[in-house]
Structures are given as structure tokens and as C-alpha cells.
C-alpha positions in Angstrom: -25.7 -7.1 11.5 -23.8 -5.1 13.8 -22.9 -1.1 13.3 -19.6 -1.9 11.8 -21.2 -3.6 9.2 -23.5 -1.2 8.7 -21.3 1.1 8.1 -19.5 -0.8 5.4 -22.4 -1.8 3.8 -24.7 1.4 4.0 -21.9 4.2 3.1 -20.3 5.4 -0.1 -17.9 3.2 -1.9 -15.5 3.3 -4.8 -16.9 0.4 -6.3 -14.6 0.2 -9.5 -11.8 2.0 -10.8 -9.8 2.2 -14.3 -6.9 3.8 -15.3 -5.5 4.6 -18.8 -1.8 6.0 -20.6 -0.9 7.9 -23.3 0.8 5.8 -26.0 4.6 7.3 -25.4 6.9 5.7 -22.7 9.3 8.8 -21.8 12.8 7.0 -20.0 14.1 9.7 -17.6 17.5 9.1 -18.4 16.8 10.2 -21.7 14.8 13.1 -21.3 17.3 14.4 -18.8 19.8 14.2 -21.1 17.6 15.9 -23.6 17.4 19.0 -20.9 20.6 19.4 -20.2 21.6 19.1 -24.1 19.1 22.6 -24.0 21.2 24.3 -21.7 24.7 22.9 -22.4 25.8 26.7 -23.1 25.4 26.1 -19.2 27.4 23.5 -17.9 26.3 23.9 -14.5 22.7 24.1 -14.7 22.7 21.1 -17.3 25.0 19.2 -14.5 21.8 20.0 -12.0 19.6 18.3 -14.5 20.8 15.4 -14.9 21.3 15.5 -10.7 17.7 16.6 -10.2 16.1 14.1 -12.5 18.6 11.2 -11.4 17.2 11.7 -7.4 13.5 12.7 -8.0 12.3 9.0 -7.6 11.2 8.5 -10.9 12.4 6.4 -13.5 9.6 6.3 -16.3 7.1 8.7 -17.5 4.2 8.6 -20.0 3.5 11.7 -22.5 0.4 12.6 -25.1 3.4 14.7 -26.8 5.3 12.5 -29.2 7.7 15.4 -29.4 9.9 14.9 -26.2 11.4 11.3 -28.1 13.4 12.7 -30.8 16.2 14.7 -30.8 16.7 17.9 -29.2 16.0 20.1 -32.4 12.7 18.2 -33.0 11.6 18.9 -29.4 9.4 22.4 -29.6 8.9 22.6 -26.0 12.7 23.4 -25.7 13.9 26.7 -27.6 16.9 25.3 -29.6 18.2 26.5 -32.9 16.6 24.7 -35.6 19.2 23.7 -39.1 18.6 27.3 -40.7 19.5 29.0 -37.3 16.4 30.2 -36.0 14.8 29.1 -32.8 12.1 26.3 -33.2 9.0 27.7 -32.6 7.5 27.2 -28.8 3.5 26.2 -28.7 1.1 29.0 -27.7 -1.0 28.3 -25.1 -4.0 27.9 -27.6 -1.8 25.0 -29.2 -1.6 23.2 -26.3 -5.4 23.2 -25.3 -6.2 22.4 -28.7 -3.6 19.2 -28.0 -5.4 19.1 -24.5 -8.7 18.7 -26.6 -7.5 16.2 -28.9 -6.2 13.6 -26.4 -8.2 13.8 -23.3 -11.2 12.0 -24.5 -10.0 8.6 -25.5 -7.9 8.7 -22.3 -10.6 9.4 -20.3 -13.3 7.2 -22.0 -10.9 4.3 -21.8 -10.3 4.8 -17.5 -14.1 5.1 -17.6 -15.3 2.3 -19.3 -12.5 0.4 -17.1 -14.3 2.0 -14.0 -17.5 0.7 -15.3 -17.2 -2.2 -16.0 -15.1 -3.2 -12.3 -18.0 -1.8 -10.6 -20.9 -3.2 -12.8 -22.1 -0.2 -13.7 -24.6 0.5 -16.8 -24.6 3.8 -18.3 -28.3 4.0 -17.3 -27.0 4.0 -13.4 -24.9 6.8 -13.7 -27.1 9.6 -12.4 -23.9 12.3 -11.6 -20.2 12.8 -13.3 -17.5 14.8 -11.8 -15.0 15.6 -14.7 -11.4 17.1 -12.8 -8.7 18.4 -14.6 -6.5 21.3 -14.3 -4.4 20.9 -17.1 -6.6 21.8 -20.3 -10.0 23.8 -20.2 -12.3 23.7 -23.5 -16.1 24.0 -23.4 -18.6 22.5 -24.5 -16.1 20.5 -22.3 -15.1 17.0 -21.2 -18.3 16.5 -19.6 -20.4 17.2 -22.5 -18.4 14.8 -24.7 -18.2 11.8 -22.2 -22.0 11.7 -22.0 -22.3 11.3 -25.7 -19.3 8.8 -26.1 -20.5 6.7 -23.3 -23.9 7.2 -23.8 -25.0 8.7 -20.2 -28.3 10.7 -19.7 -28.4 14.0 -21.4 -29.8 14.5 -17.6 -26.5 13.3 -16.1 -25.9 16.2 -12.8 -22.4 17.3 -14.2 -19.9 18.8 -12.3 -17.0 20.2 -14.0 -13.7 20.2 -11.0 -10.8 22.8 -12.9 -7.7 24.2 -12.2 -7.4 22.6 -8.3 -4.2 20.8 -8.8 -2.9 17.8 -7.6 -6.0 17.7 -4.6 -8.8 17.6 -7.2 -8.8 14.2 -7.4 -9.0 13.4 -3.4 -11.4 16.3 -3.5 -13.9 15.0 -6.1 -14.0 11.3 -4.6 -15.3 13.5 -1.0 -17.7 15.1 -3.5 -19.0 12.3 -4.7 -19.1 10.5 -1.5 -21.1 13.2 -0.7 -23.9 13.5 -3.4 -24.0 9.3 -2.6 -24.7 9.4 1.1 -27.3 12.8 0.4 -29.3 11.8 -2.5 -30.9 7.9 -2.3 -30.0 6.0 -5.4 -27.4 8.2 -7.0 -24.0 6.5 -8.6 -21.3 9.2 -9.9 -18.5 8.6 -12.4 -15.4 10.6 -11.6 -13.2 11.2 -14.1 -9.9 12.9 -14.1 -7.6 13.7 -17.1 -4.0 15.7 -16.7 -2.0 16.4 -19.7 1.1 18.1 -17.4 3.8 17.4 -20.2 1.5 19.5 -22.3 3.2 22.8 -20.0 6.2 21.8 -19.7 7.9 25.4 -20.2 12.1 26.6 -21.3 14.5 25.4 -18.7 15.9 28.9 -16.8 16.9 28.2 -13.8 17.2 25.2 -11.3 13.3 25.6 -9.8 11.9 25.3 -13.0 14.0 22.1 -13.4 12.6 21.2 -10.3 8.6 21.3 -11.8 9.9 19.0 -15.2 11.6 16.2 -13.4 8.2 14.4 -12.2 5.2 15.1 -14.0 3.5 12.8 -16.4 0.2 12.1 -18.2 -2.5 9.9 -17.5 -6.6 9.7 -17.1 -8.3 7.7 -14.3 -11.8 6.8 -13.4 -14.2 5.5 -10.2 -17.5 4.4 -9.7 -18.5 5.9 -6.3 -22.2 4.1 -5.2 -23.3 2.2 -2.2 -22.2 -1.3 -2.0 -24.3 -4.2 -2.9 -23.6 -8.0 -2.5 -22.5 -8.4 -5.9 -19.3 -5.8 -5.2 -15.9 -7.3 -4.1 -12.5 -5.7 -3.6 -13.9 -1.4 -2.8 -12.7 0.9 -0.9 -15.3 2.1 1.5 -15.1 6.2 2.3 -14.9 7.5 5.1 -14.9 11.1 6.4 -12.9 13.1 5.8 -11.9 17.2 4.6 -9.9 19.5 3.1 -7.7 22.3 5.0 -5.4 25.3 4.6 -1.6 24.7 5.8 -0.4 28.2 7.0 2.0 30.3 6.2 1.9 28.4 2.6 -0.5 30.5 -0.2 2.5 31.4 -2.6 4.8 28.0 -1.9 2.3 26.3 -4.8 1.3 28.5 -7.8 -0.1 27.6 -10.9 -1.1 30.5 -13.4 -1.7 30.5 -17.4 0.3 32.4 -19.3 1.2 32.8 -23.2 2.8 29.6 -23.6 1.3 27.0 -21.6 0.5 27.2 -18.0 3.6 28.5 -15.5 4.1 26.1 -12.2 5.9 27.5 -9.4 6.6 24.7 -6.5 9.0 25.8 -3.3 11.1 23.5 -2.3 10.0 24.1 1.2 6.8 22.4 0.4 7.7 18.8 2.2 9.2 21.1 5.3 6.0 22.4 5.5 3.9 19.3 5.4 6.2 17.6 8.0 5.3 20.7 10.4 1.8 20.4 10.2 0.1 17.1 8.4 0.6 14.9 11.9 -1.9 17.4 14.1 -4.1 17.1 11.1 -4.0 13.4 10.9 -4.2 13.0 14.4 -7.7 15.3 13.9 -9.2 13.2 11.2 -8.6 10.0 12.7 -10.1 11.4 16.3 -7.8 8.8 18.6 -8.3 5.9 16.4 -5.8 3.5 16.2 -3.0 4.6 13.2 -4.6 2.6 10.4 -2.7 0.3 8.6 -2.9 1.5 4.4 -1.3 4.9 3.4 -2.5 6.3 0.2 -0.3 9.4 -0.2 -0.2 11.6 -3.2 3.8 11.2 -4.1 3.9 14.6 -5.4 8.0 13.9 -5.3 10.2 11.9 -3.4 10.1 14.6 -0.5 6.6 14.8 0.5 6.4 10.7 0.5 9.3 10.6 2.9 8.2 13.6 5.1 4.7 11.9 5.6 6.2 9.0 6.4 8.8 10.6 8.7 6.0 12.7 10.9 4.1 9.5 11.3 6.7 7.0 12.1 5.6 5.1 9.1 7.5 1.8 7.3 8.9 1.2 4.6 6.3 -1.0 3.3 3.3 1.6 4.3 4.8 4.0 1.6 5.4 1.2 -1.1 2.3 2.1 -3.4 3.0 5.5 -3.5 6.9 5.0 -4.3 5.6 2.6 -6.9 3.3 4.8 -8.8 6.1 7.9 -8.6 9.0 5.8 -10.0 6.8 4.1 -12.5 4.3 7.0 -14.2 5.8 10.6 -12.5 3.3 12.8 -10.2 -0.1 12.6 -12.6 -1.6 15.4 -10.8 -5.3 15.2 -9.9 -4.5 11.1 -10.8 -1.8 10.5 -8.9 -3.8 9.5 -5.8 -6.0 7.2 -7.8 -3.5 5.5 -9.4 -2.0 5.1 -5.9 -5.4 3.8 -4.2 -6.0 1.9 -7.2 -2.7 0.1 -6.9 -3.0 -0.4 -3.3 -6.6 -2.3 -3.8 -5.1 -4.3 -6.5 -2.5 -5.9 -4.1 -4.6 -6.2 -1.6 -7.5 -8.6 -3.7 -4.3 -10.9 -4.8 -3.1 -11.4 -1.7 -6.9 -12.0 -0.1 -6.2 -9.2 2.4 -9.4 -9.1 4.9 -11.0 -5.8 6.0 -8.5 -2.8 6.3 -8.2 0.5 7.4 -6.6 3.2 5.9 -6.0 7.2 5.0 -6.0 8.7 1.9 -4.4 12.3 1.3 -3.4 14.3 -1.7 -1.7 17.8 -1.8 -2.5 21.0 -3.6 -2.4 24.6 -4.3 -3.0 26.7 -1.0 -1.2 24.7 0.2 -4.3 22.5 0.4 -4.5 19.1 2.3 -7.1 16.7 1.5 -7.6 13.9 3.6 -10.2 10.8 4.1 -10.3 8.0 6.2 -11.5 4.6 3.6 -11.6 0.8 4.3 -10.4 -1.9 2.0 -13.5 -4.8 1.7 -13.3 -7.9 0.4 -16.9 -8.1 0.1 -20.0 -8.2 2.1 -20.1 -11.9 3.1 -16.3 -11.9 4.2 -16.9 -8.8 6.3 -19.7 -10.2 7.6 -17.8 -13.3 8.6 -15.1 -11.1 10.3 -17.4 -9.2 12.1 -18.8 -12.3 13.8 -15.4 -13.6 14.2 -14.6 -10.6 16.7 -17.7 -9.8 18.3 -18.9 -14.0 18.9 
């Protein structure tokens, strides 16, 4: 076996994946009319709503909160006069954790037994489980309550990821690549769950139009392990790390306040990746050959085209990511699952052989998380490549 192999065979993996929806389809058409209904005592700013959600590259969205599908005076996350004359009542932020509480297990216990059972995986194997969310905090938390539902070891090494943003997820696969490569025989569950529509706050002005017109719900799970013969179709990691864009700390903020947590995003933010993601890509992938697959966290229709702008990308190279934003929204800490997820899908239908790629998700800092990962068919086809080139 040559050291190619090796490395496919001997490193981390994501050896399964699953993915799960609230029940509630939200059209955007229809819940940008609902917004600008909200503020037609403003004609212009309602005018920018409908504008801002029509051009954000999303087209459906899913929701935990049933609320944001009936009319405008059944909607409580939008202050409007109710029939007596008095403004509906907006949810505390204790109201929406309890919500956050209520609907983040069977999302998340649905993407992990999805996970488990692509990759194989018993309860009894998992030996670590790296719970990300930074949309609802409760303890004992989602940790606690996935071991019981899915009947993990009461000895299961947790590790609670909260409150990193839309990184977290990127971040927690590195994590868990990590503990896999460090600590012989270890297999970790990852599981991220963001409730985002759960903070959706009063429209006020145009940049808090900008934070509603992309953000969705969803949970998603992986089984990160090293690869045996029986796995097909993972995602081998590769390095990778996380770094500090400068000039950047207030252009992403995300702070709890009394109703629900407040998002602040600059619109600079895909300026600022265009300036300096390319040196950094350049430095993860060391001189190597630009890899084919480009799992990028389409945290809005900007950031995917300034990526693929900076790095003289195609069209087709930035497909998944489109996908996932025009069909779910940014899912936060997900997104980049989904994304990866999607991407390994397509590539086991159409029998795809061994193929490189980069992964990178964005966050709060401004952080950029990036990781090198190969798409493997399995172990015998690899092997068969790998003889292919070198005899």
C-alpha cells in the first residue's frame, strides 16, 4: 500500500452523515410579503424587503415556529396591532429557549440516528459527542438528553460547542478529527442544532432586514472514525485551522438580549473575505494543486460569489453551496454540513473516483475555518486507483 493510501485509510473520516427539518416549509415570497405588510406605515423600507429577500438567493426556508404561516396579526415575532388594538405580545427570550428546548431534540436525534446508521455505527461505538449550537442554551443540555434518547454510555466524553456561529460546525468536525487521530479507537458523534427563526427580531431598519432574509432551521449529524473496509462514499479530513480576518471583530456580532438574541452582520463582510480568504487558501493548501470540490458555507449570496471570484472558481464548483442556500436559507453551524453532505451525495450517484477538495465556513471574529478532505469511494476503489497511477 503506498502513502497515499495510507493516508486515506489511516486518518479520520466522516463516515456517515444525516440531516433533519422542522415540519414548516416557509416560501420567501410569502414571508417577505409578510415583512413588508409589518412596516407598510413605511413604504420604502417595505419596498427594500421585498428587494432584499427577492436577491438574497433563497427561495425556501424551513421554521420550528408555526407562527411565521398565518397572517400578519397571528405572527408574534412581528409587533402589529392585534383586533382590540394593542400590540401582540413579542416572545421573551426565556420563551424562545423554552421553544429552543422543546424542538431541538427530535431534530437532532433524527440527523443522528441518520448519521448512525450511514456510517454503521452502534451506540456502544460512540466513545465522544460534540453537541454545537448557538442558537438555544439549556442545561442539563442537549448532550445529556441525546445520551439517554440514543442510548450512548453515561461515559460518553461530551463536549458541549455554544454560541460560535456559523463556524461551529467546520470547527467541531476539526475537533473531532482531532480526538480520532489522538486517541486509538475513539468514534465521535457530532451534532448540531440551530433554531435561527427562533430570533428573528422587529424589522427597524434595512440591516436588520438584511439578518431575516436567509436564515432557517435545521439539525445535522456525522460519524467521524477511522475508515474500515466496510465504509463507502466518506469524506476523508484533512488538515486544516481556524484564523482571525483583520480589521473584522465588530463586522459579525451576535449578543442576547431581552427578546431573543440580537444579530448584527456588515455588509462589508464578502469585501472582506474577497481581501483576504485567497492568501489563506493558498496557506492551507501549501502549493498543492487547486482541488477540485468546494464546500463553502453560503452564509448569503455574497460570500459564495466572492469565494468564487478570489479563486477563479466555476460555476459548477459553487453549485452545492447555491443549492443548499436557495433551498433551506444559511442553517448556521449546519449550513456547511448540509453543503458537504450534498456534495458526497452527488458524487456516490454519479460513481465519482477519489477527489480532492476544501471545506470552509465563516463566523464571528470574523473567523475562517478551513480543512482540506477527500471524497472516497471506498477502500478497494482507492486502492485500485492508486495502482492505476503509480504501475
Amino acid at each position: 500500500m503506498n502513502s497515499n493510501l495510507k493516508h486515506l485509510h489511516g486518518d479520520a473520516a466522516i463516515l456517515g452523515m444525516g440531516t433533519a427539518l422542522p415540519a414548516h416549509v416557509v416560501d420567501q415570497t410569502e414571508i417577505a410579503e409578510l415583512i413588508a405588510a409589518s412596516v407598510q406605515d413605511r413604504p420604502e423600507l417595505a419596498r427594500f424587503a421585498k428587494r432584499i429577500f427577492r436577491s438574497c438567493g433563497v427561495e425556501t426556508r424551513y421554521t420550528v415556529e408555526p407562527s411565521y404561516l398565518g397572517p400578519l396579526e397571528e405572527c408574534r415575532y412581528l409587533p402589529t396591532p392585534t383586533a382590540s388594538g394593542e400590540p401582540n405580545d413579542i416572545p421573551t427570550t426565556k420563551e424562545r429557549m423554552d421553544t429552543f428546548q422543546r424542538e431541538a431534540l427530535p431534530l437532532a436525534l433524527k440527523a443522528a440516528e441518520q448519521a448512525m446508521l450511514d456510517a454503521g455505527a452502534s451506540a456502544a461505538s460512540i466513545t465522544h459527542l460534540i453537541t454545537v449550537s448557538c442558537t438555544g442554551q439549556y442545561l442539563p443540555g442537549l448532550d445529556v438528553d441525546l445520551i439517554r434518547s440514543l442510548g450512548l454510555s453515561a461515559r460518553v466524553n461530551r463536549q458541549p460547542l455554544i454560541f460560535q456561529g456559523c463556524a461551529a460546525g467546520l470547527k467541531a468536525i476539526q475537533m473531532a478529527r482531532d480526538i480520532v487521530q489522538g486517541t486509538r479507537g475513539s468514534q465521535v458523534l457530532v451534532v448540531c442544532v440551530e433554531l435561527c427563526s427562533l430570533h428573528f427580531q422587529p424589522v427597524q431598519d434595512r440591516e436588520a432586514l438584511f439578518a431575516a432574509s436567509f436564515f432557517g432551521d435545521a439539525a445535522s449529524a456525522s460519524i467521524v472514525g477511522r475508515p474500515e473496509a466496510q465504509h463507502i462514499d466518506y469524506l476523508s479530513l484533512g488538515t486544516g485551522y481556524s484564523v482571525l480576518l483583520p480589521d473584522s471583530t465588530q463586522d459579525m456580532t451576535w449578543k442576547v438580549a431581552d427578546y431573543g438574541y440580537d444579530l448584527h452582520l456588515s455588509p462589508r463582510i464578502p469585501k472582506l473575505l474577497g481581501l483576504h480568504l485567497e492568501e489563506e487558501l493558498h496557506l492551507l493548501l501549501q502549493h498543492e494543486q487547486l482541488p477540485e470540490l468546494w464546500a463553502i458555507h453560503p452564509g448569503g449570496r455574497g460570500i459564495v460569489d466572492s469565494v468564487q471570484e478570489v479563486m477563479r472558481l466555476e460555476q459548477e464548483q459553487t453549485k452545492y453551496s447555491r443549492d443548499i442556500l436557495r433551498d433551506y436559507g444559511n442553517l448556521s453551524s449546519n449550513t456547511i454540513l448540509f453543503v458537504l453532505q450534498a456534495m458526497r451525495m452527488d458524487m456516490k450517484v454519479r460513481e465519482q473516483s477519489t477527489t480532492t477538495g476544501v471545506a470552509m465556513a465563516f463566523g464571528p471574529g470574523l473567523t475562517a475555518e478551513l480543512m482540506k478532505f477527500t471524497y472516497v469511494p471506498s477502500l478497494s476503489l482507492a486502492a485500485e486507483e492508486q495502482n492505476h497511477v503509480f504501475f
